[in-house]
C-alpha positions as CSV (number, residue, x, y, z in Angstrom):
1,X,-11.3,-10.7,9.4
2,X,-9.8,-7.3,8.1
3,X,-10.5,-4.4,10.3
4,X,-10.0,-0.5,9.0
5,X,-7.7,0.9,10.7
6,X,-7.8,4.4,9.0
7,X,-8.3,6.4,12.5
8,X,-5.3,8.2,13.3
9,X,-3.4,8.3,9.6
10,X,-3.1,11.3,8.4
11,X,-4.4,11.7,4.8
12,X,-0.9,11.0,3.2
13,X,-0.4,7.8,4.8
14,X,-4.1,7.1,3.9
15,X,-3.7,8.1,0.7
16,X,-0.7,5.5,0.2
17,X,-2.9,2.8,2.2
18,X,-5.9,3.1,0.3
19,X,-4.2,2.6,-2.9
20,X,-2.8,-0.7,-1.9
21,X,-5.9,-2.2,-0.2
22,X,-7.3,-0.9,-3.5
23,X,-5.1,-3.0,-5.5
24,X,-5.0,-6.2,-3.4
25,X,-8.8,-6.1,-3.5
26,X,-9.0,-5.8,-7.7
27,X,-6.8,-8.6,-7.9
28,X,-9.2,-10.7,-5.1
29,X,-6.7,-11.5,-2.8
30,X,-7.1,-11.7,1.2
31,X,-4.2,-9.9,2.9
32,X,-3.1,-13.5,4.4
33,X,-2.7,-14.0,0.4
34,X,-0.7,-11.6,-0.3
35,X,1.3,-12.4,2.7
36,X,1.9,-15.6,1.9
37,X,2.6,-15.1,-1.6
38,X,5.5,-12.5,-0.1
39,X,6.5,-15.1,2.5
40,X,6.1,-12.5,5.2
41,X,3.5,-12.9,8.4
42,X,0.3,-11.3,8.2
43,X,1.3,-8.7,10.8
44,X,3.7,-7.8,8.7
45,X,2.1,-7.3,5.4
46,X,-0.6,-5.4,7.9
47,X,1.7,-2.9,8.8
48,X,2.7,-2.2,5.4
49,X,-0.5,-1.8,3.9
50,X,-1.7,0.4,7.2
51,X,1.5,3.0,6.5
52,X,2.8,1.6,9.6
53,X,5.9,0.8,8.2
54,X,7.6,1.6,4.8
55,X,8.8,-2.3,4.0
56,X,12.1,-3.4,2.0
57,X,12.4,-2.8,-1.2
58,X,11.9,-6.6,-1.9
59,X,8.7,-6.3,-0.7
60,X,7.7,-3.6,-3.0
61,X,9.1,-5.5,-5.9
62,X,7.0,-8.3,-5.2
63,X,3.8,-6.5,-5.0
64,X,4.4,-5.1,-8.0
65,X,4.3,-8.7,-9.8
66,X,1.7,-9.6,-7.7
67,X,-0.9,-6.8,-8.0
68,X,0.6,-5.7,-11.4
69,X,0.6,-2.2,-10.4
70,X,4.1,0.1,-10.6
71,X,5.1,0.4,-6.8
72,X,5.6,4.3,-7.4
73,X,1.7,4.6,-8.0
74,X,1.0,2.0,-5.1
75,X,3.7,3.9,-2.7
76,X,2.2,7.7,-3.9
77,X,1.4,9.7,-1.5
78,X,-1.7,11.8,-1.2
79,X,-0.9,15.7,-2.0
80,X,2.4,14.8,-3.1
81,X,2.7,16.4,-6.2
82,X,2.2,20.2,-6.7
83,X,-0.3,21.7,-8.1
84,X,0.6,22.5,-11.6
85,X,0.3,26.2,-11.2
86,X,2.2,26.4,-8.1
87,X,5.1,24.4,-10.2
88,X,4.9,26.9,-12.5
């Protein structure tokens, strides 16, 4: 069983998590799944997909196949990019 472990994150982090739960839940997959399919534990791919950690960039490359979604858009932070006047 999944549990949401939003509490705590900031909205950056969430922002980032969101996305990939997002993703993994289009394509149908579990996160055991997507563990598997990146030969990693469950903990592991837990972490990642909670902002805990940041992963290898392996791991990104392979969720990138996998969920068929560019790993900048899945890695994207919220509020990280400028407003476009403030660029300006």
């Amino acid at each position: 069983m999944e549990e949401d472990r939003s509490k705590g994150k900031g909205g950056r982090e969430q922002g980032m998590r969101e996305k990939l739960q997002a993703a993994r839940k289009a394509k149908g997959l579990t996160q055991q799944a997507v563990a598997d399919a990146l030969g990693i534990t469950l903990r592991h791919y837990q972490k990642i997909e909670y902002a805990e950690i940041g992963g290898s960039f392996e791991i990104w490359d392979a969720l990138e196949d996998l969920l068929l979604v560019h790993q900048r858009t899945l890695r994207e932070l919220s509020n990280n990019r400028p407003d476009q006047e403030e660029s300006r």
